[in-house]
C-alpha positions as a Markdown table, in Angstrom:
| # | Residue | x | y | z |
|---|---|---|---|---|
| 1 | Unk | -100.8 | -162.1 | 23.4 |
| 2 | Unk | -101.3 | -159.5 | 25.8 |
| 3 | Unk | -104.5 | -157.9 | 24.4 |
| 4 | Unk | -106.4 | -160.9 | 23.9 |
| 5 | Unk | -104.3 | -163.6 | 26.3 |
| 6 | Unk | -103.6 | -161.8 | 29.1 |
| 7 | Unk | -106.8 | -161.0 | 30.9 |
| 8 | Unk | -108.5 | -164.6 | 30.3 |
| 9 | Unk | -105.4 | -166.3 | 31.3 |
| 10 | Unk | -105.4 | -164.6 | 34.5 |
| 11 | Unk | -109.0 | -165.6 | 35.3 |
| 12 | Unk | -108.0 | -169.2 | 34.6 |
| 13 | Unk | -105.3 | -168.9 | 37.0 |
| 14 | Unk | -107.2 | -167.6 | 39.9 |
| 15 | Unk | -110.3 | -170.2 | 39.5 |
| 16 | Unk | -107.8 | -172.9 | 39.4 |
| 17 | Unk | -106.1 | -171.5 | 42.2 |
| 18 | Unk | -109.6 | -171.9 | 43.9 |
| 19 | Unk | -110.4 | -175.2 | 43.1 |
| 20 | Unk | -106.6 | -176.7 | 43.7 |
| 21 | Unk | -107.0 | -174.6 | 47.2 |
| 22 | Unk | -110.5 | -176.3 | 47.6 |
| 23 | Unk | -109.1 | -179.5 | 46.9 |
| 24 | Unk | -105.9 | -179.6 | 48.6 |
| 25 | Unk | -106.9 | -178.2 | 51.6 |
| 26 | Unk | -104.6 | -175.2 | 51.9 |
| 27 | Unk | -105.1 | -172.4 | 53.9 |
| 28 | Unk | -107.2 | -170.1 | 52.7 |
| 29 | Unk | -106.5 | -166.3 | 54.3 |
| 30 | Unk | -102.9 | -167.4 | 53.0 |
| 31 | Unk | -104.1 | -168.3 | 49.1 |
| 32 | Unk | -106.4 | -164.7 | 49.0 |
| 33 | Unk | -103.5 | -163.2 | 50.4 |
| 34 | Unk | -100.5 | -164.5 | 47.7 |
| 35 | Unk | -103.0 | -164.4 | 45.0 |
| 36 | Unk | -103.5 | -160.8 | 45.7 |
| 37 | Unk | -100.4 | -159.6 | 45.5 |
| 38 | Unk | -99.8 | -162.2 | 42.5 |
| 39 | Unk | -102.1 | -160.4 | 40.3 |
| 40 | Unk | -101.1 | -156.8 | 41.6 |
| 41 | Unk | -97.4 | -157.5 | 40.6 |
| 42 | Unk | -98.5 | -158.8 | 36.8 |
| 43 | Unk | -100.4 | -156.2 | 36.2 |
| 44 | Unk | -98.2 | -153.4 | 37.7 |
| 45 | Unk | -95.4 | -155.1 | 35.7 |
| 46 | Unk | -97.1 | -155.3 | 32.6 |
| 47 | Unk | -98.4 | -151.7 | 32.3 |
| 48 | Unk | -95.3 | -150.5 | 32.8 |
| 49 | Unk | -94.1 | -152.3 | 29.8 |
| 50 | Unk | -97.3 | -151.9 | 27.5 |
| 51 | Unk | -99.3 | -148.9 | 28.7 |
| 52 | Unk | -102.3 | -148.5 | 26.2 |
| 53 | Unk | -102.1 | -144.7 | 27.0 |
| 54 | Unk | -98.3 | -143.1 | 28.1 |
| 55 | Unk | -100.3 | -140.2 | 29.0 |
| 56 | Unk | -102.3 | -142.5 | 31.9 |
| 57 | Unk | -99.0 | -143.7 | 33.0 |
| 58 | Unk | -98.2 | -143.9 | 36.9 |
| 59 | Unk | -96.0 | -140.6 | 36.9 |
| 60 | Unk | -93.2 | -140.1 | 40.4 |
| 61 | Unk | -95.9 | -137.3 | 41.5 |
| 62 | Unk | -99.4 | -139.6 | 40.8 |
| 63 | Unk | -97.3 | -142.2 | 43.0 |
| 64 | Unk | -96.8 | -139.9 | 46.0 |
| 65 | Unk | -100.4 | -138.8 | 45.2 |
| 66 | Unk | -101.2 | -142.7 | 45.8 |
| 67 | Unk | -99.4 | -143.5 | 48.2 |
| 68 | Unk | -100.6 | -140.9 | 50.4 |
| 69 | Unk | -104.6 | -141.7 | 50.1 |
| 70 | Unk | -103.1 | -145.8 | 50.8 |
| 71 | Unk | -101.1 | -144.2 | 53.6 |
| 72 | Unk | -104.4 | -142.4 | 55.0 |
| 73 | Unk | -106.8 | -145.1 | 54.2 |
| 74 | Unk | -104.8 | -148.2 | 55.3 |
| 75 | Unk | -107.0 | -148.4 | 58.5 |
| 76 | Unk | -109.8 | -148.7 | 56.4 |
| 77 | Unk | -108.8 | -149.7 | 52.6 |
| 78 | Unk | -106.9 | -152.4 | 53.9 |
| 79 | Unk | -109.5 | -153.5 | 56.1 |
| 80 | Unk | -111.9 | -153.3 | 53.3 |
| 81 | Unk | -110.0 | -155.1 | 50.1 |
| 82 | Unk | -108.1 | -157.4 | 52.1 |
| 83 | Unk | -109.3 | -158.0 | 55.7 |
| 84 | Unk | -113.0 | -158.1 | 54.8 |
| 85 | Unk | -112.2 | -160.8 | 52.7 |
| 86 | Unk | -110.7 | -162.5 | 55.1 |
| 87 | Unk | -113.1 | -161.7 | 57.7 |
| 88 | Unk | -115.5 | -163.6 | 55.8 |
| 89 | Unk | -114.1 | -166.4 | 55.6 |
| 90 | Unk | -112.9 | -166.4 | 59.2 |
| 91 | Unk | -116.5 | -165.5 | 59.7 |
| 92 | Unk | -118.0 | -168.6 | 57.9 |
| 93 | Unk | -115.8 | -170.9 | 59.7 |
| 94 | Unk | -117.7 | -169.9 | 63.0 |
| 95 | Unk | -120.8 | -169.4 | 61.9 |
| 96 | Unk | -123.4 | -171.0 | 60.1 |
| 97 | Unk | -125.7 | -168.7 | 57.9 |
| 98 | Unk | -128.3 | -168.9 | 55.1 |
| 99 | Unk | -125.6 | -169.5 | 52.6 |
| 100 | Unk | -123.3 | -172.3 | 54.4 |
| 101 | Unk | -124.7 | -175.5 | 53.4 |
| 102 | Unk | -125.3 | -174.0 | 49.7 |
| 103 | Unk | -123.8 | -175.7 | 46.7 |
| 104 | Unk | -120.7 | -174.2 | 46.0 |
| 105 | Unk | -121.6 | -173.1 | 42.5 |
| 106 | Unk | -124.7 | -171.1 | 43.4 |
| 107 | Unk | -123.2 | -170.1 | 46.7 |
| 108 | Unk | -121.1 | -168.1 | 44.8 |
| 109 | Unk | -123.3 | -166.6 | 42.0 |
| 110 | Unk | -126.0 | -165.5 | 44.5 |
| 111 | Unk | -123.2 | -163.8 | 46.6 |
| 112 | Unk | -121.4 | -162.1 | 43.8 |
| 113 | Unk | -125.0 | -161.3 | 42.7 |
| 114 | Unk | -126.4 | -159.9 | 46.3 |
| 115 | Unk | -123.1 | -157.8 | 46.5 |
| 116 | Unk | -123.2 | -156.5 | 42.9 |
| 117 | Unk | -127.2 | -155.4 | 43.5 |
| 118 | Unk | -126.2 | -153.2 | 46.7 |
| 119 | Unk | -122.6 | -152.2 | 45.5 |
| 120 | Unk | -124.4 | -151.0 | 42.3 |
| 121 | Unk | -127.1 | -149.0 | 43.7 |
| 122 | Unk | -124.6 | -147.2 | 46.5 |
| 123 | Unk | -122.1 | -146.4 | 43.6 |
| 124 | Unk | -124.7 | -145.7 | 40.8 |
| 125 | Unk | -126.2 | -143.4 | 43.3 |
| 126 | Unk | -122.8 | -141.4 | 44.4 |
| 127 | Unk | -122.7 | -140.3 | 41.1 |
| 128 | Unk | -126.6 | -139.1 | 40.0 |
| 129 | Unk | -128.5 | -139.6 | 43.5 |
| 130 | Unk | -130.2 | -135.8 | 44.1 |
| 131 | Unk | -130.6 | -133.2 | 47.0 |
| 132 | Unk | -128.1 | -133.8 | 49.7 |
| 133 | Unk | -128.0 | -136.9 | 50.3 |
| 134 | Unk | -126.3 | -137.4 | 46.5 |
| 135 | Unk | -124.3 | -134.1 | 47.2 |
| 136 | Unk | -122.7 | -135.7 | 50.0 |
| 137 | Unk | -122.4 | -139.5 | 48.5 |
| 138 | Unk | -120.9 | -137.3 | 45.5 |
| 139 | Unk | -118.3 | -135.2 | 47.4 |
| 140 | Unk | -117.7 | -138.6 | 49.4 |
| 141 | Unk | -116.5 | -140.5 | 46.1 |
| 142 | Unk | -115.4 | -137.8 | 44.1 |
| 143 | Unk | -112.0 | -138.5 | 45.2 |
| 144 | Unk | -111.5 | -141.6 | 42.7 |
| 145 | Unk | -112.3 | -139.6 | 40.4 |
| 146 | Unk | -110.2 | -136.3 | 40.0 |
| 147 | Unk | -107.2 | -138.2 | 38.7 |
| 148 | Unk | -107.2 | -138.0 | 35.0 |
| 149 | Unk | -105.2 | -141.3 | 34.8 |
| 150 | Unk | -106.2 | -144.7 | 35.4 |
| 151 | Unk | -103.6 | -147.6 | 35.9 |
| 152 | Unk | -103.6 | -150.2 | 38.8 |
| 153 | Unk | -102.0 | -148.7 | 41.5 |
| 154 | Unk | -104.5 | -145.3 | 41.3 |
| 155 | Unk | -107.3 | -148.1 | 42.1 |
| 156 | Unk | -106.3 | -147.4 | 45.9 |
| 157 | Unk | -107.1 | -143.7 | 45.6 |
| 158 | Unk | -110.1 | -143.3 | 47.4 |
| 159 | Unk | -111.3 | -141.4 | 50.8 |
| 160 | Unk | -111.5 | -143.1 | 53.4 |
| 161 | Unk | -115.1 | -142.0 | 54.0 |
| 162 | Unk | -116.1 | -144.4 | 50.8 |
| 163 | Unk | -114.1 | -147.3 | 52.3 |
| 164 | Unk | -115.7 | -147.3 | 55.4 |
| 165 | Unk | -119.0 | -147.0 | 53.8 |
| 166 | Unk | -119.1 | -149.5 | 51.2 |
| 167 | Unk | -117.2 | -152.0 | 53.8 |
| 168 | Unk | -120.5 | -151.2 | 56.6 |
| 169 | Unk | -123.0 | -151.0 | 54.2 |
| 170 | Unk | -121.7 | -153.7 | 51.5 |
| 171 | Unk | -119.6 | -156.1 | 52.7 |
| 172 | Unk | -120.7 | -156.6 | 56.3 |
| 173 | Unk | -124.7 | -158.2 | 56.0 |
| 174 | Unk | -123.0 | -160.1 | 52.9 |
| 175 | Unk | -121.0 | -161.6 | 55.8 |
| 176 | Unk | -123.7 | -161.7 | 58.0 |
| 177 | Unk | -125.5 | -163.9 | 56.1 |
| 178 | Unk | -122.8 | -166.7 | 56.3 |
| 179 | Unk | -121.2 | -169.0 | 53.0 |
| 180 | Unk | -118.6 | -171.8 | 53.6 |
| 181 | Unk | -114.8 | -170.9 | 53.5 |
| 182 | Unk | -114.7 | -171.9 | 50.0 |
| 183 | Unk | -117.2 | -169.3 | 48.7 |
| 184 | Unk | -116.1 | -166.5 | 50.6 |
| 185 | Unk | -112.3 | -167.5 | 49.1 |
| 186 | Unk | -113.6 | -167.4 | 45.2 |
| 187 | Unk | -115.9 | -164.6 | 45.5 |
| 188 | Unk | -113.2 | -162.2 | 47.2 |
| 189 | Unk | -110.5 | -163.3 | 44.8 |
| 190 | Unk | -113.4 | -162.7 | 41.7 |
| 191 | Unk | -114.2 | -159.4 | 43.1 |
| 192 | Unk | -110.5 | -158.4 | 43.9 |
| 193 | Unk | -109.4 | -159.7 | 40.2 |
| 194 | Unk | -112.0 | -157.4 | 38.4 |
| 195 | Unk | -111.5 | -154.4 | 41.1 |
| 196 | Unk | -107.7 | -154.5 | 40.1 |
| 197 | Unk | -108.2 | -155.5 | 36.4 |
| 198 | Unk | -110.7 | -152.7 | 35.8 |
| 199 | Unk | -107.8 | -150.0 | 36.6 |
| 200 | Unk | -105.3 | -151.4 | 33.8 |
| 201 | Unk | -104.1 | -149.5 | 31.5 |
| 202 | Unk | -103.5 | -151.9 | 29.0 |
| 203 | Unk | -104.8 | -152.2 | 25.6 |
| 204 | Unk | -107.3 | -155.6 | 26.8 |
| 205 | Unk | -109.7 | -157.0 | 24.9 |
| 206 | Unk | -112.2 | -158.9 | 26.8 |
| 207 | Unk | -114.9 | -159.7 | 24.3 |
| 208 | Unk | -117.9 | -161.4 | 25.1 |
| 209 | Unk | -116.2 | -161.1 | 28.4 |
| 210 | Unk | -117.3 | -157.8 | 29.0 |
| 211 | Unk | -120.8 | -158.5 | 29.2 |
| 212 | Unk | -120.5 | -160.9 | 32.1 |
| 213 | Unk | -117.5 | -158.9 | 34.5 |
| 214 | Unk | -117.1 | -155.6 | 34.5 |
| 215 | Unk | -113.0 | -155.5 | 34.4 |
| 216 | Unk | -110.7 | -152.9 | 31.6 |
| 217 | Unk | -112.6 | -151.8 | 28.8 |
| 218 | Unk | -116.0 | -151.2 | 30.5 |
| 219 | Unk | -114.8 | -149.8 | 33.7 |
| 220 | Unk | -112.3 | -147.6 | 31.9 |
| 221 | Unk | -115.8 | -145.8 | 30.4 |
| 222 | Unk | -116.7 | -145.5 | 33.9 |
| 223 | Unk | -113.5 | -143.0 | 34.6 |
| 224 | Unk | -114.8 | -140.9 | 31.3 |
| 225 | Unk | -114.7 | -137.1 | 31.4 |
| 226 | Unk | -117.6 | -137.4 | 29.1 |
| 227 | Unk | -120.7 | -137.5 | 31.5 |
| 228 | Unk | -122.6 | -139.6 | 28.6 |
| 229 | Unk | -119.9 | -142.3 | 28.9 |
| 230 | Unk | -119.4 | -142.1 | 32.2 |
| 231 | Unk | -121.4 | -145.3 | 33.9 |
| 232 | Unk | -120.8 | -149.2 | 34.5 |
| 233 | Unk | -121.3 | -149.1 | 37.8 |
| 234 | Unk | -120.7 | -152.4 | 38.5 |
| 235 | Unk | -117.7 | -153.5 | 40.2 |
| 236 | Unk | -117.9 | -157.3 | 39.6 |
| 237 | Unk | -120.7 | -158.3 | 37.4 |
| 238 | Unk | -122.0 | -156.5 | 34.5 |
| 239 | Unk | -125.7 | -157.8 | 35.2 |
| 240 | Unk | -127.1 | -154.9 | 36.5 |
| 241 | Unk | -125.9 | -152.4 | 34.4 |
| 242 | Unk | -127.4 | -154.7 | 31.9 |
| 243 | Unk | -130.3 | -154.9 | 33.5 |
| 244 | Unk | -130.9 | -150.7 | 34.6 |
| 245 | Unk | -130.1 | -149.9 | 31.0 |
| 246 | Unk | -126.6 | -148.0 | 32.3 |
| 247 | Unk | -124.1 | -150.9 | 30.3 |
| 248 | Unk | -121.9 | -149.0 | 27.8 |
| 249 | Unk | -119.5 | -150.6 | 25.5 |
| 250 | Unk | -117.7 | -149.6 | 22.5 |
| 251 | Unk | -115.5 | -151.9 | 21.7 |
| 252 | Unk | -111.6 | -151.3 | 20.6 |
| 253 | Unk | -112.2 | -147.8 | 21.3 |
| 254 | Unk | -111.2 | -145.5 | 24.7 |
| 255 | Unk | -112.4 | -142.4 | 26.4 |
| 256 | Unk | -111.0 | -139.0 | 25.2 |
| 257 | Unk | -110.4 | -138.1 | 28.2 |
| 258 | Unk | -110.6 | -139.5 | 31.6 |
| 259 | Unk | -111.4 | -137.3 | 35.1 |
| 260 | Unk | -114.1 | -135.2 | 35.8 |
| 261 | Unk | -116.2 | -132.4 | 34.0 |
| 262 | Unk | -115.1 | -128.8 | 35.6 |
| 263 | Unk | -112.1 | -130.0 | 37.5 |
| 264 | Unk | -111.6 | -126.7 | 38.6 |
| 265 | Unk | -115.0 | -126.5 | 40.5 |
| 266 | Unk | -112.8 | -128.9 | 43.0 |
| 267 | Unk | -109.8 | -129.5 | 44.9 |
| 268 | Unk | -106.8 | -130.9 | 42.7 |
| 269 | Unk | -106.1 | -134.5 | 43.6 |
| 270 | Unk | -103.0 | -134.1 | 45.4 |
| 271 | Unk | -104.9 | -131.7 | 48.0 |
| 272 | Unk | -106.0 | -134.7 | 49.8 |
| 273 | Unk | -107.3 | -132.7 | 53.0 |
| 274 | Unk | -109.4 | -131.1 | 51.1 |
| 275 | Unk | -110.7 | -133.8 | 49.6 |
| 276 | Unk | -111.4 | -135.9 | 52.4 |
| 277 | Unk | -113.0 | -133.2 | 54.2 |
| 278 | Unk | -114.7 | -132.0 | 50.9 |
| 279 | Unk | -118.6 | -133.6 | 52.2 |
| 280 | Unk | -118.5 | -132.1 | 55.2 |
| 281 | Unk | -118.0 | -128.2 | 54.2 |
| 282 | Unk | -120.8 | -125.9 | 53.6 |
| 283 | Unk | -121.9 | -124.6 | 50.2 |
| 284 | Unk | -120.8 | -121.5 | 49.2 |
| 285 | Unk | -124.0 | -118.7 | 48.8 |
C-alpha cells in the first residue's frame, strides 16, 4: 500500500484540495499553507515507520545539521518555499499579467513548464556549467549535496546563497508575468508536493509517473555518488530532462551510494560556515 498507494494518493489529495478550494471559495494563502505542512507531516511520519534505507535515516546529529541550515536560511528558504508562493498569488490578485485571463488548465501547464525550463538550466548548470562561473554556481549548491542521506526533512539543507538565487532568478519574472489566484495555488502546491516527495526515503514506486514529475525514484538518482547517475535535474516536471537527454531511470532499483564523489576535497556537512562561505574563497595554488 505504501509503495504503490501512497505517492498517487497524495497527488489526488492535493488536486482535489485545489479544485474544492477553487470551488468553495476558501482562502487561498491559508489552503497552501495547511496543505504544506499536511504533506510534510505524512511523509515525515511515514519514513520513520518505513524507511527504504535505515542507513538514510534522519539521525539526532543530521537533525541538528538541518536544523541549523533551516535556522540560517529561514530569511530566505522560507521566503522562497513558502512566501513566494504566496507572493504570487497575492501578486495576481493585484495585478493583471500575460497569464491572468488564461484557462486555468494551460495557465498551469505553461507555468509549471516556463519554471521547469529556467529551474532546469540554473540547476543542470550548478552541477557541469565550466570556468568560474560553474565553479562558483557549483560551490554555491554543493551544500545539498554533501549529506549522504536523503529523507524529507534534509530537503531544507541548502545555502542560503542558492535560495536567494533560484527565488530572484526563478520565481520572481514567473510572478511577474501574472496567473490568477487559482494557478499560482496549484502550481506552488505541485511544485511543493514533488520538491518534498522527491526527498523520501521510502521504497515508492511511481511508474509511468516518473516520466511526467520528477518526485522519489528519479530524484533520489539525482543525489547519486555515482557521477553517471547523478542527473534529473528537474524539480517539477520531467519534460526537460526528457527532452536534453539527462532523464535516468532504473526502476525498482537505488543508488549505491548517495553524496558526493571526493567528499574529502570539501567541508563536512555539519561545518556550515564553511560551506556557505565556500564560493567566495580563493583557490588554493
Amino acid at each position: 500500500m505504501i509503495t504503490y498507494a501512497l505517492y498517487p494518493t497524495l497527488l489526488l489529495i492535493v488536486v482535489a484540495i485545489i479544485f474544492l478550494a477553487i470551488n468553495f471559495g476558501s482562502d487561498y494563502k491559508t489552503v497552501y499553507a495547511a496543505t504544506t505542512i499536511f504533506i510534510v507531516l505524512t511523509l515525515l511520519i511515514t519514513e520513520t515507520i518505513f524507511p527504504l534505507n535505515k542507513q538514510w535515516k534522519m539521525t539526532a546529529k543530521s537533525f541538528w545539521r538541518d536544523f541549523k541550515y533551516i535556522a540560517i536560511d529561514a530569511p530566505i528558504i522560507a521566503l522562497t518555499k513558502s512566501g513566494f508562493g504566496i507572493l504570487a498569488i497575492w501578486y495576481s490578485e493585484n495585478h493583471v499579467g500575460f497569464f491572468t485571463k488564461s484557462p486555468f488548465l494551460i495557465s498551469v501547464t505553461i507555468y509549471l513548464l516556463v519554471f521547469e525550463f529556467f529551474q532546469y538550466w540554473y540547476h543542470r548548470l550548478s552541477h557541469t556549467g565550466k570556468g568560474k562561473i560553474g565553479k562558483f554556481l557549483w560551490n554555491v549548491h554543493l551544500a545539498h549535496h554533501l549529506p549522504n542521506q536523503v529523507y524529507v526533512v534534509m530537503h531544507a539543507v541548502f545555502s542560503p546563497i542558492n535560495a536567494f538565487i533560484t527565488a530572484t532568478i526563478i520565481q520572481l519574472p514567473l510572478i511577474l508575468l501574472g496567473v490568477s489566484p487559482e494557478v499560482a495555488l496549484a502550481a506552488t502546491l505541485l511544485i511543493d508536493l514533488q520538491s518534498l516527495v522527491s526527498h523520501f526515503n521510502v521504497n515508492i514506486r511511481a511508474g509511468f509517473l516518473n516520466y511526467i514529475f520528477i518526485g522519489t525514484e528519479t530524484h533520489r538518482y539525482h543525489h547519486s555518488a555515482n557521477i553517471k547517475e547523478a542527473k534529473n535535474y528537474g524539480n517539477t516536471l520531467a519534460i526537460w530532462d526528457l527532452v536534453f537527454g539527462t532523464f535516468y531511470y532504473k526502476p525498482g532499483e537505488v543508488p549505491e551510494e548517495l553524496g558526493i564523489k571526493n567528499p574529502n576535497e570539501y567541508p563536512k556537512s555539519e561545518d556550515i560556515f564553511k560551506v556557505v562561505v565556500l564560493p567566495f574563497k580563493k583557490p588554493i595554488s
